[in-house]
VOPAGU-2260 file (C-alpha; in pm, 1 decimal, decimal comma):
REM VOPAGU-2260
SITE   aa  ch    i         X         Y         Z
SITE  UNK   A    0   11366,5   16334,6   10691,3
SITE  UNK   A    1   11136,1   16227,3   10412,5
SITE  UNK   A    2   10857,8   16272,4   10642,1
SITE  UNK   A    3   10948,0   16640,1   10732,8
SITE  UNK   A    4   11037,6   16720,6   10352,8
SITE  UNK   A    5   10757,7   16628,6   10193,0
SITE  UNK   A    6   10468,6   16817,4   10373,7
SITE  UNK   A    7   10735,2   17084,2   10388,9
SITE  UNK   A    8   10777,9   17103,0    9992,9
SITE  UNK   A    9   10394,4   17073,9    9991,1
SITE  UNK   A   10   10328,5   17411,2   10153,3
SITE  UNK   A   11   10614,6   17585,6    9993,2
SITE  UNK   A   12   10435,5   17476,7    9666,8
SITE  UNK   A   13   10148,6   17637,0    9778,7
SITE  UNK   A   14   10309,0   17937,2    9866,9
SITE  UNK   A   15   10496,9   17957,9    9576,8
SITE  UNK   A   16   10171,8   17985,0    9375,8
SITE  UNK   A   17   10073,3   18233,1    9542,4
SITE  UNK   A   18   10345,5   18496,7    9497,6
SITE  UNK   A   19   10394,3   18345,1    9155,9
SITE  UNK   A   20   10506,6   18623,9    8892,3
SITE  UNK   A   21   10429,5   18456,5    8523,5
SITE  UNK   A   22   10770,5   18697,9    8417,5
SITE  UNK   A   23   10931,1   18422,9    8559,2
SITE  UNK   A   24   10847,4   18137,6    8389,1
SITE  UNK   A   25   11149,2   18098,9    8186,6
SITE  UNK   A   26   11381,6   18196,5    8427,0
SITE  UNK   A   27   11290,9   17916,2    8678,8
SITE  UNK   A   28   11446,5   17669,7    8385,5
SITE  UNK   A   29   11704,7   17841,7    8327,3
SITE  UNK   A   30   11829,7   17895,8    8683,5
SITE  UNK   A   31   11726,7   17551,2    8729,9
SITE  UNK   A   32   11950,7   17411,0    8465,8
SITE  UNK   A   33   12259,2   17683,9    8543,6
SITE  UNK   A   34   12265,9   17579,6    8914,2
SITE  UNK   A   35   12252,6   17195,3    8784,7
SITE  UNK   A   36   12536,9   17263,0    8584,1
SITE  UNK   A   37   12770,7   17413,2    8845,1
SITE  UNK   A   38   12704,2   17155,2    9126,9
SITE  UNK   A   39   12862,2   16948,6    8866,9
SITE  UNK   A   40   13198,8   17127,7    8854,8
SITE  UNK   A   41   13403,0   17071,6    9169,3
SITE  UNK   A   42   13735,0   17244,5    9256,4
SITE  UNK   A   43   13957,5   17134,4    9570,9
SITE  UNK   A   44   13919,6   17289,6    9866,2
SITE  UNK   A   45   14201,1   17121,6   10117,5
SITE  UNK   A   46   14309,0   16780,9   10250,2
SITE  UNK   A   47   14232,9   16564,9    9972,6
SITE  UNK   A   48   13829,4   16717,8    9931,2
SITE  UNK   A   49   13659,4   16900,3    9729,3
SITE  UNK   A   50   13341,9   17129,2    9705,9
SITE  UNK   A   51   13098,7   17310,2    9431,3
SITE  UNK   A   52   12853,3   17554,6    9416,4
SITE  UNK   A   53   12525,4   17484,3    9597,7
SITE  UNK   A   54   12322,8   17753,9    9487,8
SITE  UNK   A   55   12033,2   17781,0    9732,0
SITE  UNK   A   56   12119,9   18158,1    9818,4
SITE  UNK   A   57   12133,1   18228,3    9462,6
SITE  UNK   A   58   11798,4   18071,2    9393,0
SITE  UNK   A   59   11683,7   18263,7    9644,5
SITE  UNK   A   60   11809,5   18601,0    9441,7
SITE  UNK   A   61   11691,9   18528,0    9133,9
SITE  UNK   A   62   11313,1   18358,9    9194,7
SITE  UNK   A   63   11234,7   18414,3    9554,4
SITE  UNK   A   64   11281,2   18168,4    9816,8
SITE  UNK   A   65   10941,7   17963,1    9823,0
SITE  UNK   A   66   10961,2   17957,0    9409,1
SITE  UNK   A   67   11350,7   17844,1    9455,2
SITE  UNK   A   68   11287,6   17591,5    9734,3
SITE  UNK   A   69   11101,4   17379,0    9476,8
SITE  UNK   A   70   11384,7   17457,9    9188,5
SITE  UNK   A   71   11658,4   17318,4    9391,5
SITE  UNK   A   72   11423,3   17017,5    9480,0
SITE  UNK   A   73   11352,7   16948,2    9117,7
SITE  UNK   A   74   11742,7   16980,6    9084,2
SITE  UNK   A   75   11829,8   16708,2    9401,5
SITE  UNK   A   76   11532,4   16483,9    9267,4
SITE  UNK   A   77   11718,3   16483,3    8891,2
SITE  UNK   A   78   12007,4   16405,0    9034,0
SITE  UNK   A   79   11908,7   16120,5    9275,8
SITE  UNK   A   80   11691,1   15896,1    9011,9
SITE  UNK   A   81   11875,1   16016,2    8671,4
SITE  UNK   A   82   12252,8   16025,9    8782,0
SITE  UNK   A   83   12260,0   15854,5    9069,7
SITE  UNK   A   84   12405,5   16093,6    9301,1
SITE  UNK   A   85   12291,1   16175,9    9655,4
SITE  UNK   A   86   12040,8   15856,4    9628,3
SITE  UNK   A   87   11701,0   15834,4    9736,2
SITE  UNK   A   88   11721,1   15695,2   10065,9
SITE  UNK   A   89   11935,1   16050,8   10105,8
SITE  UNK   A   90   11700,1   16264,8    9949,3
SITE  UNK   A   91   11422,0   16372,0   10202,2
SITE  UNK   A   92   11747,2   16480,7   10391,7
SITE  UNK   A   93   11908,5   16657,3   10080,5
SITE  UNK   A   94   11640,2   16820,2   10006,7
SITE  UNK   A   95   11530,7   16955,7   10399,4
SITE  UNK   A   96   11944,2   17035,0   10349,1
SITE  UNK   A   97   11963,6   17238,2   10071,7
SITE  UNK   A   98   11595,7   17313,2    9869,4
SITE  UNK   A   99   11443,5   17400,0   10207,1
SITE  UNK   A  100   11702,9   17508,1   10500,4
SITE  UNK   A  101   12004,6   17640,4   10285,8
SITE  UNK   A  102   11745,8   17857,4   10063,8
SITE  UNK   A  103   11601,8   18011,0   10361,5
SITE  UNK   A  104   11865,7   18067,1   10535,8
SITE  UNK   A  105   12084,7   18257,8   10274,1
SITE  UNK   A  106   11744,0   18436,1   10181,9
SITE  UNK   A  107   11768,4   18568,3   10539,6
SITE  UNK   A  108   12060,0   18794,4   10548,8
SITE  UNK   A  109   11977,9   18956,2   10166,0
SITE  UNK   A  110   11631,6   19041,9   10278,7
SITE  UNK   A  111   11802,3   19185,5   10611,6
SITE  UNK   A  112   12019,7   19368,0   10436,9
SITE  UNK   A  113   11797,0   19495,4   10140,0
SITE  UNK   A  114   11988,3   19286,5    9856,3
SITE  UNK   A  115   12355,2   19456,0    9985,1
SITE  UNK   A  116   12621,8   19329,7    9851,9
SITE  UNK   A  117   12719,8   19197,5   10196,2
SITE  UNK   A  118   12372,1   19081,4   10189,4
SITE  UNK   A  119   12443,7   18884,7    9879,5
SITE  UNK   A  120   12814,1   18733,0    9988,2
SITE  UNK   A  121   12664,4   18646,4   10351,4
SITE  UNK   A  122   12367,4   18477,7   10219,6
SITE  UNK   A  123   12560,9   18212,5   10022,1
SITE  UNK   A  124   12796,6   18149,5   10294,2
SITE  UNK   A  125   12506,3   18100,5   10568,2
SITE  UNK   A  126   12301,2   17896,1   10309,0
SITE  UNK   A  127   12602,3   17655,6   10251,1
SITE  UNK   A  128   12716,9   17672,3   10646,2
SITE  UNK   A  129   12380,1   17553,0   10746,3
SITE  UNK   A  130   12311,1   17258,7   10485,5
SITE  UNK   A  131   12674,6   17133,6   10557,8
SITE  UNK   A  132   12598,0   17167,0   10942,2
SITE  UNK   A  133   12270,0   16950,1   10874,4
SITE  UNK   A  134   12416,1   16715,5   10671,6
SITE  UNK   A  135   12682,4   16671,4   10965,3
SITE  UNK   A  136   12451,8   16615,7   11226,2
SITE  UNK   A  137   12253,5   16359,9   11022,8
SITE  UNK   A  138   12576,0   16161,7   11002,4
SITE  UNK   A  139   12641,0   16127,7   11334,4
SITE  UNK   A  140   12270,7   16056,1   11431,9
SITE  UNK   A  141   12267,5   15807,3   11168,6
SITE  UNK   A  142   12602,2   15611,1   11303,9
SITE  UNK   A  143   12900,4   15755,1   11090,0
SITE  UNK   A  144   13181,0   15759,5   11358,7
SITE  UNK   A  145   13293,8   16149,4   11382,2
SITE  UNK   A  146   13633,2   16205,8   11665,7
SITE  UNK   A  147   13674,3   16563,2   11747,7
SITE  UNK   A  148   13973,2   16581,0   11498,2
SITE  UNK   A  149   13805,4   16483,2   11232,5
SITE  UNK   A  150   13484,5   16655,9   11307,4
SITE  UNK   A  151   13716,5   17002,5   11320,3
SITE  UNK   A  152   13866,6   16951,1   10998,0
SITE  UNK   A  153   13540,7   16871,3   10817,3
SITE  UNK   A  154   13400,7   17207,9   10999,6
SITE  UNK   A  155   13705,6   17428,9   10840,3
SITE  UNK   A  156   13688,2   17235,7   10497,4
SITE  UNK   A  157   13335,0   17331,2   10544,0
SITE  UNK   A  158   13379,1   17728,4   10632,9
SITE  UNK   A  159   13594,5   17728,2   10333,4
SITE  UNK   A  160   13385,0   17605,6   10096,3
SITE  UNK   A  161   13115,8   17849,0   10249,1
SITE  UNK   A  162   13383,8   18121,6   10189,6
SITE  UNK   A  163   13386,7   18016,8    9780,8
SITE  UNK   A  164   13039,8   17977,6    9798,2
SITE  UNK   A  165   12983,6   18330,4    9947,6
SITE  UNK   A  166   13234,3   18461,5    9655,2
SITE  UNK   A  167   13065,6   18257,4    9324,8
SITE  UNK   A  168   12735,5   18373,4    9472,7
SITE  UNK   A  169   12834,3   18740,7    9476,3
SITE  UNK   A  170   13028,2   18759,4    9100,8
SITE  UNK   A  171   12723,4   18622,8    8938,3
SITE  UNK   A  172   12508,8   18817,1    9112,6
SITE  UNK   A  173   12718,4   19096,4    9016,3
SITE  UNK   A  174   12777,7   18978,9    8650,8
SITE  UNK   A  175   12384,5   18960,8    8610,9
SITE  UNK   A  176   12319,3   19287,8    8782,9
SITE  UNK   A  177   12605,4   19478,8    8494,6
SITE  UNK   A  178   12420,9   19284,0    8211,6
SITE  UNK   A  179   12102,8   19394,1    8321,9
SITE  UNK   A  180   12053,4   19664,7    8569,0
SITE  UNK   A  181   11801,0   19553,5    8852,3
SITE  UNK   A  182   11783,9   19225,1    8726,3
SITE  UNK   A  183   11709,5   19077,4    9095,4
SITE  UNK   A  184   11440,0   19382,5    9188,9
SITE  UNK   A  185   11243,4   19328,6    8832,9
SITE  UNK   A  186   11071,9   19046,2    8721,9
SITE  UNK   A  187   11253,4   18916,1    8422,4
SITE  UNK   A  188   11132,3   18747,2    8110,6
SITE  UNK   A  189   11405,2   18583,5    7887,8
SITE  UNK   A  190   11652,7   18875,4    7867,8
SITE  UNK   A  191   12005,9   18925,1    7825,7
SITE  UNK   A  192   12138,1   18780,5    8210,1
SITE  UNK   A  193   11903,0   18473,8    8154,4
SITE  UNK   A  194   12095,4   18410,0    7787,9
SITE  UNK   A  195   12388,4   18483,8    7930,3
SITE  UNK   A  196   12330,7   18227,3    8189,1
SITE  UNK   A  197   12196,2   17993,7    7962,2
SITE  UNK   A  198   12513,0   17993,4    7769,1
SITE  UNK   A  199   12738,3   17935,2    8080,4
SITE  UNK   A  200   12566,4   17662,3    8193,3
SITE  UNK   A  201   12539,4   17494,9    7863,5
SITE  UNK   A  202   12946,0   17518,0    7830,0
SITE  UNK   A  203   12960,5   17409,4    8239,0
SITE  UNK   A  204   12741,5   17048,5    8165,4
SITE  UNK   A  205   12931,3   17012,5    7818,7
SITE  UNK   A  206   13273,2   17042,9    7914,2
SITE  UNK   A  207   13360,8   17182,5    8231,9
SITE  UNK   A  208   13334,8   16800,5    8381,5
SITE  UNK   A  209   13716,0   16815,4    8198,4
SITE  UNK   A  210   13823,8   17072,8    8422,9
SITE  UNK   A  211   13626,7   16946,7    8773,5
SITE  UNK   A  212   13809,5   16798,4    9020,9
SITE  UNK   A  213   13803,1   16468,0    9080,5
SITE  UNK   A  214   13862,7   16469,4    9457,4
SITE  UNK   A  215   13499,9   16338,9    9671,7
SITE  UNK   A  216   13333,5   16609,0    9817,0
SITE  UNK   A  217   13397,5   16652,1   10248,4
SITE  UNK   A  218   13087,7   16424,9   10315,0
SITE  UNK   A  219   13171,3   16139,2   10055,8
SITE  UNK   A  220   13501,8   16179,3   10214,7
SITE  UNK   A  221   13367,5   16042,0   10583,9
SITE  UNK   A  222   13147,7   15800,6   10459,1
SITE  UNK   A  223   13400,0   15431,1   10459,4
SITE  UNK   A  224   13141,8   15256,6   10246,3
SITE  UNK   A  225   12850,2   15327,1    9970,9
SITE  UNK   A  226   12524,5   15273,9    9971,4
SITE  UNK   A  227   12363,5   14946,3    9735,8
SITE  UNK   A  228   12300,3   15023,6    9442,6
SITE  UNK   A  229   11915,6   14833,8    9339,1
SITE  UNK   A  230   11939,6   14946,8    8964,3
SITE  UNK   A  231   12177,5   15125,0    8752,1
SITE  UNK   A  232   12073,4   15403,3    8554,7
SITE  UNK   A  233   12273,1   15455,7    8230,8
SITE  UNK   A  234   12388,0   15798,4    8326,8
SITE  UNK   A  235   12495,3   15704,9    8637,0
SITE  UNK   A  236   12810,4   15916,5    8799,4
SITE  UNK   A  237   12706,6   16139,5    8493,2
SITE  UNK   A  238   12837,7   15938,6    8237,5
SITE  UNK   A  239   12623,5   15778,7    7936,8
SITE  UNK   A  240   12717,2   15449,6    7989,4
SITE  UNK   A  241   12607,8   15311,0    7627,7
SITE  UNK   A  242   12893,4   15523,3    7444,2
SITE  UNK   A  243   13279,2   15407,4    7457,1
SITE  UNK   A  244   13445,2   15748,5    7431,8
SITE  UNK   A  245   13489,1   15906,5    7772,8
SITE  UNK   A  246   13461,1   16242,5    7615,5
SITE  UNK   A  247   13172,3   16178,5    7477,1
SITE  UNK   A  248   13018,5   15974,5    7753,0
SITE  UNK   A  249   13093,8   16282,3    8012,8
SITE  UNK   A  250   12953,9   16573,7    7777,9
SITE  UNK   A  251   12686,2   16459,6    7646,1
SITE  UNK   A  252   12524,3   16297,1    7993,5
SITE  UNK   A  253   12596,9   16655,3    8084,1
SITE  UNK   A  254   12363,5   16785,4    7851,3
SITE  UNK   A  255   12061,9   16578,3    7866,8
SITE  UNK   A  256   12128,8   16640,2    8260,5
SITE  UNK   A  257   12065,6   17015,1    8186,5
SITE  UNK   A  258   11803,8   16944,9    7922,9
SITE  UNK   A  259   11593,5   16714,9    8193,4
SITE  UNK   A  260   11637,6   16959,2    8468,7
SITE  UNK   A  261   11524,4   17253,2    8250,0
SITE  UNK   A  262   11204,5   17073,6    8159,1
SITE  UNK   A  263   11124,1   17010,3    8456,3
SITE  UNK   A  264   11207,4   17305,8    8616,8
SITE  UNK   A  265   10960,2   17482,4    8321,0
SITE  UNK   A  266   10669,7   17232,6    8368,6
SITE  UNK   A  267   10685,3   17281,2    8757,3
SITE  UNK   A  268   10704,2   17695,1    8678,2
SITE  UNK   A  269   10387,3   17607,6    8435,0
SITE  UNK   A  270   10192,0   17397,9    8731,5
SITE  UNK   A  271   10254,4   17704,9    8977,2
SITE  UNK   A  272   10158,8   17959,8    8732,2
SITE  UNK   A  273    9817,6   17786,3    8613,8
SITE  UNK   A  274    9698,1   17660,9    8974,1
SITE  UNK   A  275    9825,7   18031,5    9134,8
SITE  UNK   A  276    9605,3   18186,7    8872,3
């Protein structure tokens, strides 16, 4: 998988500079760090799992799909070697999952459907139905014992979680659009929707980890063992390790999360924008 992401991520890089709209600059952090901050919150979805926002289809919105692919790979790549969650022997997979498959995908039926609102709510729940399906597959080609039972309740866990994906993806879509009118058609500086997103995503990484359930997710829940560990980071399982409060621990590991993912997310944006110019 790392040897189809790569060369993949490569070319959508490319691309990316080439459609690259300088408006956007800002807004690739800021979507960057909002969709960090929401795969962190996860709310129970049936038979002892749990799921969260993905957020390819809505990357796809905002930035365009070649622009998000590389968003949502900054995003898995923060994750993996800062927090310790997906790992890197998973994340050529994760990222062919979700940053380049699950953004294309949902981009599909908005573009089909000229940014509809059916457009919007089918896009998130194609996006998630297809990384999920991936990530399935890859299981069971990699060994991880799947009967028929189990496989069908992980598939309707899985449609229902694309259901709530489908949902989130079309209120904040929604909630943007009322803020400011044609904020998805219009190339967008720092206005009012990217503030207002801003502000949601810094009170998500700060404290909503209080309020996220602590249930595994439906692929941590048919794995029996996890992978070694070769180092420890000190915000692994997003918690800074070196302070003794849990409270504190949780929220602030939050925040440098979003922090790290919003620089990077800006100096990517700043790399497209100079070489596309």
């Amino acid at each position: 998988m790392d040897a189809i992401a790569l060369p993949s991520i490569a070319y959508l890089a490319r691309r990316a500079q080439r459609e690259f709209d300088h408006h956007r600059v800002p807004l690739m952090g800021v979507m960057g760090a909002f969709i960090f901050a929401a795969q962190m919150i996860n709310f129970p979805v049936g038979n002892g799992t749990s799921g969260h926002l993905v957020g390819g289809a809505l990357l796809a919105f905002t930035l365009g799909p070649a622009a998000a692919s590389i968003v949502m790979t900054a995003i898995l790549a923060t994750q993996a070697l800062v927090f310790q969650d997906g790992g890197i022997l998973a994340l050529g997979a994760n990222v062919f999952n979700m940053a380049i498959a699950g953004v294309w995908a949902g981009y599909l039926p908005y573009a089909l459907l000229r940014g509809r609102k059916a457009g919007v709510f089918l896009g998130g729940m194609v996006s998630l139905l297809v990384s999920a399906g991936l990530a399935l597959t890859e299981l069971m080609r990699s060994g991880v014992r799947m009967p028929p039972a189990v496989l069908g309740v992980s598939i309707g866990l899985f449609a229902i979680s694309a259901v709530i994906e489908g949902a989130i993806t079309l209120a904040v879509v929604g909630a943007l659009e009322r803020i400011q009118p044609d904020f998805l058609r219009r190339p967008q500086g720092v206005g009012r929707s990217a503030t207002a997103l801003a502000s949601v995503a810094i009170a998500l990484a700060g404290l909503g980890v209080f309020i996220a359930s602590t249930r595994p997710d439906g692929i941590q829940k048919l794995l029996t063992s996890p992978a070694a560990t070769w180092i420890t980071s000190p915000l692994a399982d997003y918690r800074l390790h070196v302070l003794s409060s849990p409270f504190l621990a949780r929220s602030l590991a939050g925040l440098v999360g979003l922090l790290v993912v919003y620089l990077v997310c800006v100096g990517v944006s700043r790399v497209l924008e100079r070489e596309g110019t």
